[in-house]
N, C-alpha and C positions, 0 to 999 in steps of 0.2 A: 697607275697614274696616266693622266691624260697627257696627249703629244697633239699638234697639229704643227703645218707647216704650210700656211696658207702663202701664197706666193709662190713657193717655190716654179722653177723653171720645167716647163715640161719634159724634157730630155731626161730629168730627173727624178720622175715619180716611181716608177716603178723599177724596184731593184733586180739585177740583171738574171738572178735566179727565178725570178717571178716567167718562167717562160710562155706557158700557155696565158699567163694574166697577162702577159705585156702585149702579145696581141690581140687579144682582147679591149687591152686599154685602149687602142687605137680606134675601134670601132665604137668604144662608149664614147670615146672624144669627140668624135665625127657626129655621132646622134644627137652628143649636148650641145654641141655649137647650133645644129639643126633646130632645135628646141628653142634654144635661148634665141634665137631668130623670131622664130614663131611668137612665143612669149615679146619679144619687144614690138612684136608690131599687131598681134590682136589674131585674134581666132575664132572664126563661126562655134558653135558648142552643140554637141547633138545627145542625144539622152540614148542608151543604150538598153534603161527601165525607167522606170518612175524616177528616178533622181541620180544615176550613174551615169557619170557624164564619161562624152570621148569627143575630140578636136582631131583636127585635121591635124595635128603633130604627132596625136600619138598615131596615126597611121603613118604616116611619112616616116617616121621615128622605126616602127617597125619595118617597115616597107626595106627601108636602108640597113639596121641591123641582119634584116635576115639573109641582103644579096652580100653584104661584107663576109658574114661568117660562114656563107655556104663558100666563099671561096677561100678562106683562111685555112676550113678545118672542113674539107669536102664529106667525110664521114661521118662526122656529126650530124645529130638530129639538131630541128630548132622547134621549143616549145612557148610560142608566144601568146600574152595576152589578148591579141585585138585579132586573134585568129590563126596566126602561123603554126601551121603543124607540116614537117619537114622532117620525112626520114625517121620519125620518133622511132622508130623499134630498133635503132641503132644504138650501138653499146657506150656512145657518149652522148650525151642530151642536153644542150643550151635550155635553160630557163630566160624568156626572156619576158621581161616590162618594160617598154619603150620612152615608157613614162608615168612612175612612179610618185599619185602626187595629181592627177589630171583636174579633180575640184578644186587646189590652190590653183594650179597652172589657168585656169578657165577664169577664176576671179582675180587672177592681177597680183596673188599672195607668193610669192618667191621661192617655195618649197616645195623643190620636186627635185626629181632624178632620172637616171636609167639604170639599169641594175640588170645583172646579167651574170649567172649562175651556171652553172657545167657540173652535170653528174654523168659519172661512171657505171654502166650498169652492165656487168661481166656476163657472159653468155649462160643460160639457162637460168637467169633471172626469173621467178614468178611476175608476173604484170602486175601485180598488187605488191610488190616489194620495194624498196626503196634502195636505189642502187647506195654509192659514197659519194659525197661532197667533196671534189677536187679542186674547184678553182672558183674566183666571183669577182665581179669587179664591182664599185657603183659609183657615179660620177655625178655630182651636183653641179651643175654650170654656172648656176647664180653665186655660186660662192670660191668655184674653179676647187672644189673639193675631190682628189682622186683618190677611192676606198681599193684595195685591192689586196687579193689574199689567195696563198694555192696552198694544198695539203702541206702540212708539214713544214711551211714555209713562215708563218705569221700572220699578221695583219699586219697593212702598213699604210700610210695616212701622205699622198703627194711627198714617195719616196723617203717616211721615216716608220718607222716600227711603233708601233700604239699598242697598247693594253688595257685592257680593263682596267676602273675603278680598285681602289681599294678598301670601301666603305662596307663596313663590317653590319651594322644595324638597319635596321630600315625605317627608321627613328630619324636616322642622318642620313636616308635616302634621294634621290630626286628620280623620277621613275616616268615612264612615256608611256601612254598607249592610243590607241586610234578606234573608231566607231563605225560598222557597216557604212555604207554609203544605199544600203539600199538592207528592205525588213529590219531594219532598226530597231522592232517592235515586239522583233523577234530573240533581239539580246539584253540579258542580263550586265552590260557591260554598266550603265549609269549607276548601277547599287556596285558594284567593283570599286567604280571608280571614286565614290564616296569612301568608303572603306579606306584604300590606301589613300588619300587624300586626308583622312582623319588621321594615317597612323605615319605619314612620311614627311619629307621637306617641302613636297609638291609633287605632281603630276602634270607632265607636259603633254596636249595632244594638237600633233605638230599636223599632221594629215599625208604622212608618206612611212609607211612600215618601213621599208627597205632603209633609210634615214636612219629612224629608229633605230633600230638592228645596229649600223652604223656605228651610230652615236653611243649605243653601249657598249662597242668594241673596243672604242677608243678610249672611252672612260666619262664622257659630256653624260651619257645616263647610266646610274647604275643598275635599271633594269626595266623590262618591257612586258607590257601581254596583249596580247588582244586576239580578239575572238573571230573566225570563217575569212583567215589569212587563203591564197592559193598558193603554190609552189612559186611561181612567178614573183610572188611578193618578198619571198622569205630564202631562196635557194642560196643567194649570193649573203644577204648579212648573216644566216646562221652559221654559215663557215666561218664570217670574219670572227663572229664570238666566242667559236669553239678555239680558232687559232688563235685569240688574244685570250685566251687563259679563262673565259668564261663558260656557263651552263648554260643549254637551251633545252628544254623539255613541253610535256604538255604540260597542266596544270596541277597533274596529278602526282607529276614528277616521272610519268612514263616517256619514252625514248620517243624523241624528235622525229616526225615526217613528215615528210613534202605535202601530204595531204590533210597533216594535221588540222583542225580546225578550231583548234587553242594551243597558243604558242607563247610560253615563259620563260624569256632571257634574263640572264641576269651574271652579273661579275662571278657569281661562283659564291661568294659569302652571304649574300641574302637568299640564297637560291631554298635551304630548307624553312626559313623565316616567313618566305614570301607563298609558299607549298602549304606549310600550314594555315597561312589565312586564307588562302583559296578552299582548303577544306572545311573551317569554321565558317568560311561563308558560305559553300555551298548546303551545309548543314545547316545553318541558320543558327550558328551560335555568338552570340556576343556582339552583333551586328548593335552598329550609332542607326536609330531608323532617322530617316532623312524627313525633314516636318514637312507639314503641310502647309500651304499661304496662311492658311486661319492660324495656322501656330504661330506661324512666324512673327504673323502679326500680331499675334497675343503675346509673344514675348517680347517686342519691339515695344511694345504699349505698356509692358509692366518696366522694361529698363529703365523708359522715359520718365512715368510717373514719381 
């Protein structure tokens, strides 16, 4: 079942065993005030490729993230989107996105975050190996939304404990995913997206994975995918999912990493329902083909007549 507790007082979000989250939380608070600053009063926009955008918050955003948490947690590495590489070969490593969400934040659309992930990577780690997922926080400033989760501890939603959905079918689903921002051209996500979109309640694409992620912890979505996520995107919601009693896999149903670049959450009960259609589609079975304007129009013309 879904919890939220929008209001709540901030002394009160995060619960007292959340240790390493609670100071953490302080620094996502500090970023999103920063943000929401930014956001009310307008921002230059600069292209970092063809259509991936970056503003002057989300560097500030990082900028401040990484001087907070180098003196929080001195040993930790910080692994940030807009450049911050700090100590990475340290056996605890901050995932960080400063700003979650940067094409809403640029056009004035309300949905964005910061999200901030901590992995444990024990000594004689392989560098291609994927340490554990111990701590994550995300924090939406437009909504004063505080996500926060440590191993073994839960999810918990501005100091209340949240869970996944309990929705059994994918029939009676609502489901999220998100689209490149850049090779577009290059994903098969548009014929996905049709698919469950034929077979669910809907499909929401809000434009911030880390949300996402979120929002299926708590139970607002019962499940997510989307395709050439970074570790930055996904480090901090995949733990809130696993700790709210959820599944995250690839699409094949093979074990979740950081570098995955197909990423399927879901409550736990759609999780083999939603595996299977990933495999019927990638085989090309049973697919709705999505018509063409000539169709559409020829069938628009036969309704009418």
């Amino acid at each position: 079942m879904s919890e939220s507790a929008k209001g709540t007082a901030p002394g009160g979000r995060v619960p007292k065993q959340l240790e390493i989250a609670a100071r953490a939380v302080e620094i996502a608070l500090e970023a999103g005030a920063l943000i929401r600053g930014y956001f009310e009063r307008g921002v230059a926009t600069e292209y970092k490729g063809d259509v991936d955008l970056v503003t002057e918050a989300d560097r500030a955003s990082e900028r401040l993230i990484t001087e907070r948490l180098s003196v929080a947690f001195p040993d930790h590495g910080i692994y940030g989107e807009e450049g911050a590489r700090k100590r990475i070969a340290n056996e605890y490593r901050w995932y960080v996105d400063p700003l979650d969400g940067t094409t809403n934040f640029a056009h004035g659309f309300p949905v964005f975050c910061v999200s901030l992930g901590l992995e444990h990577r024990p000594p004689g780690l392989a560098a291609d190996e994927d340490g554990e997922l111990i701590a994550g926080v995300i924090y939406d400033p437009t909504r004063n939304e505080l996500f926060s989760t440590e191993k073994g501890q839960g999810t918990w939603l501005n100091g209340r404990q949240v869970h996944v959905s309990g929705t059994k079918h994918l029939a009676e689903a609502l489901l999220a995913t998100g689209f490149p921002s850049r090779k577009r051209h290059d994903s098969p996500n548009i014929h996905f997206y049709q698919e469950f979109t034929m077979r669910s309640h809907g499909v929401r694409r809000a434009g911030s994975a880390a949300l996402d992620l979120a929002y299926t912890a708590c139970g607002r979505m019962d499940g997510f995918w989307e395709f050439y996520l970074n570790p930055w995107d996904t480090a901090a919601g995949a733990l809130m999912v696993m700790e709210a009693g959820g599944s995250i896999t690839g699409f094949d149903g093979a074990r979740f990493r950081l570098d995955s670049r197909e990423v399927l959450a879901s409550n736990g009960w759609l999780h083999d329902e939603m595996i299977a259609l990933f495999a019927d589609m990638f085989a090309g079975r049973g697919l709705e083909p999505i018509p063409t304007p000539a169709e559409f129009a020829a069938a628009r013309a036969s309704r009418s007549s």
